[in-house]
C-alpha positions as CSV (number, residue, x, y, z in Angstrom):
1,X,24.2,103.0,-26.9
2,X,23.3,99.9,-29.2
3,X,22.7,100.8,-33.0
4,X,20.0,99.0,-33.7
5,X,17.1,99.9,-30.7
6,X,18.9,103.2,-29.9
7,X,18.5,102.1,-26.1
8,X,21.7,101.5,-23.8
9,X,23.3,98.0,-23.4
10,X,23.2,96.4,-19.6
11,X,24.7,93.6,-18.8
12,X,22.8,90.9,-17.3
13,X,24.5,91.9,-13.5
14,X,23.5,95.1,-13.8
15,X,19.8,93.8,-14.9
16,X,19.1,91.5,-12.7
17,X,22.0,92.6,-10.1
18,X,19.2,94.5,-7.8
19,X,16.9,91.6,-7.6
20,X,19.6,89.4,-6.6
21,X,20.9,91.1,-3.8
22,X,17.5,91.9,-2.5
23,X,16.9,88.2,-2.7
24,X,19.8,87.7,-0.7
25,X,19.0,89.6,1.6
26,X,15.7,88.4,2.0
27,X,17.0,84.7,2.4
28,X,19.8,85.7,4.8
29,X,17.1,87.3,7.6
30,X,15.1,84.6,6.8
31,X,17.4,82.0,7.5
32,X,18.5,84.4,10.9
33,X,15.1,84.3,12.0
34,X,15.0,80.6,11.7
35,X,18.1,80.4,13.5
36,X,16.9,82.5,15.9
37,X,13.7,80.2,16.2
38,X,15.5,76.9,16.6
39,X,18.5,78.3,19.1
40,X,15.3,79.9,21.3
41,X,13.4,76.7,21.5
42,X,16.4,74.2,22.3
43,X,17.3,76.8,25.4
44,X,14.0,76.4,26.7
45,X,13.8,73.0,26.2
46,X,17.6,72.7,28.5
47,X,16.2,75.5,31.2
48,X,13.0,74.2,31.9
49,X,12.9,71.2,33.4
50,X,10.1,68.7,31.6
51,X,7.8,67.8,35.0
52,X,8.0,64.2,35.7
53,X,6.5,63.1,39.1
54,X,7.5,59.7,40.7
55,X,4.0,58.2,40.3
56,X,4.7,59.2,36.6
57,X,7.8,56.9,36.4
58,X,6.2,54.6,38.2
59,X,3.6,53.9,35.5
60,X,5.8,54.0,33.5
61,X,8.1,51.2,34.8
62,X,5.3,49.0,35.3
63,X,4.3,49.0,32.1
64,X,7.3,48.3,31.0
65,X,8.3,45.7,33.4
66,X,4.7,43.8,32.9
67,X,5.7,44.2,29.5
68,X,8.8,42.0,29.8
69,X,7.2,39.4,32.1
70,X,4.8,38.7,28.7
71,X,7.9,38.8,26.7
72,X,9.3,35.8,29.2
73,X,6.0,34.0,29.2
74,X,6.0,33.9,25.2
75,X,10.1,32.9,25.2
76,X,9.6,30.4,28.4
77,X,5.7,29.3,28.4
78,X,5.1,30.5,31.4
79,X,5.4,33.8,33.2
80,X,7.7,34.1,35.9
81,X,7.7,33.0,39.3
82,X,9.0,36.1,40.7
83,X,9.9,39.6,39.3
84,X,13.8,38.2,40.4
85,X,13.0,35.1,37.8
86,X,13.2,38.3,34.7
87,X,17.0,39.1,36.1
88,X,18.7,35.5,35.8
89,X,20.6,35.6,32.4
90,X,19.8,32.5,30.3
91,X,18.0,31.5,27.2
92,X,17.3,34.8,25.9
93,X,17.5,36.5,29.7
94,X,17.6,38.5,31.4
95,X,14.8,40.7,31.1
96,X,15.3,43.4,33.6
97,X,17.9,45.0,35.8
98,X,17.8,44.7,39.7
99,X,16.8,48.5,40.0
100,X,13.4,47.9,37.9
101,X,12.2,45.8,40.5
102,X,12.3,48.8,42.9
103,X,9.6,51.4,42.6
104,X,10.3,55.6,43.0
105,X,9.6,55.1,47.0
106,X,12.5,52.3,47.3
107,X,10.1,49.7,47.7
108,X,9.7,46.4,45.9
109,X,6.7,46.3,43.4
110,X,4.6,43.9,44.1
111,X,3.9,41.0,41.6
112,X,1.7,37.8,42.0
113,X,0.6,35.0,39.5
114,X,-3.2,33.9,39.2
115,X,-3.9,30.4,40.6
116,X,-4.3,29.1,36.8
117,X,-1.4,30.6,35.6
118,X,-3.3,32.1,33.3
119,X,-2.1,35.7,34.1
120,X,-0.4,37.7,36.8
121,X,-1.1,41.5,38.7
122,X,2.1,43.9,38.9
123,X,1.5,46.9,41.2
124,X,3.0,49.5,43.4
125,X,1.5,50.7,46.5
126,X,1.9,54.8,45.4
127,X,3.9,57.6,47.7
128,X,2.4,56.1,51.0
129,X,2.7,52.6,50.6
130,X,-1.0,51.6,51.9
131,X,-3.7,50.3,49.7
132,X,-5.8,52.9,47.6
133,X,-4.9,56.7,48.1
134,X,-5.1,59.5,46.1
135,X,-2.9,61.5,44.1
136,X,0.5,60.7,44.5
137,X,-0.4,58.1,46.9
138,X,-2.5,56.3,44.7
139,X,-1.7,52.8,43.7
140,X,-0.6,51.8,40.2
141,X,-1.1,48.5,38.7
142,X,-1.0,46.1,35.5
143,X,-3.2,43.2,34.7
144,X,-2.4,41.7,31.1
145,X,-5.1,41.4,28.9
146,X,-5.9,37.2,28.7
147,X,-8.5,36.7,25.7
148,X,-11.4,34.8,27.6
149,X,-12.4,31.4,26.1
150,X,-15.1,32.4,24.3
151,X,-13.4,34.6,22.1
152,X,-14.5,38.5,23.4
């Protein structure tokens, strides 16, 4: 008993001992359900499989081969002959691998040059391998953007 208030003397664990643990306790299921969280999402993301078609990839992989034929045209001055022109190593080459140059359907993509020079059309024929088509048989293609003369 203290002298002075006539109360009893705690010590500061046994005042503040019950709010601690409680605390704890509190941060420990909070931190379990987080866990929990985390570990639940990165199984899904390893069982389900993200869906990726082929004429997915193959949009892909023409952008990013037209891509590096601009990337050759601003290292070379020109753009290149052939899509086998970007897989010669020299000067700062070479731009793509053999593969790239093969679309989903083991075909070559097709690439051609504008008379001028000016600018070039990269395209894959889709599933079928004919002109137009829908869905997965639809073609894909990339034209680079050329600013016209007049500025627009």
């Amino acid at each position: 008993m203290n002298a002075q208030t006539g109360g009893t003397v705690l010590s500061a664990r046994a005042r503040w001992g019950g709010y601690a643990r409680g605390g704890l306790r509190a941060m420990c299921w909070i931190g379990i359900v987080l866990a929990g969280s985390v570990a639940a999402w990165v199984a899904y993301r390893i069982v389900v499989p993200t869906y990726c078609t082929d004429h997915m990839r193959v949009r892909a992989q023409i952008a990013t081969l037209g891509g590096k034929a601009e990337a050759f045209r601003k290292d070379v001055g020109r753009f290149p002959r052939s899509l086998n022109e970007l897989t010669i190593s020299r000067g700062l080459g070479p731009y793509a691998r053999t593969p790239e140059l093969i679309d989903p359907w083991q075909r070559p993509l097709y690439y051609r040059i504008e008379a001028a020079g000016e600018g070039f059309v990269l395209f894959s024929l889709g599933h079928d391998g004919r002109i137009g088509g829908e869905d997965e048989s639809r073609d894909v293609g990339y034209v680079p953007y050329v600013p016209s003369e007049d500025g627009a």
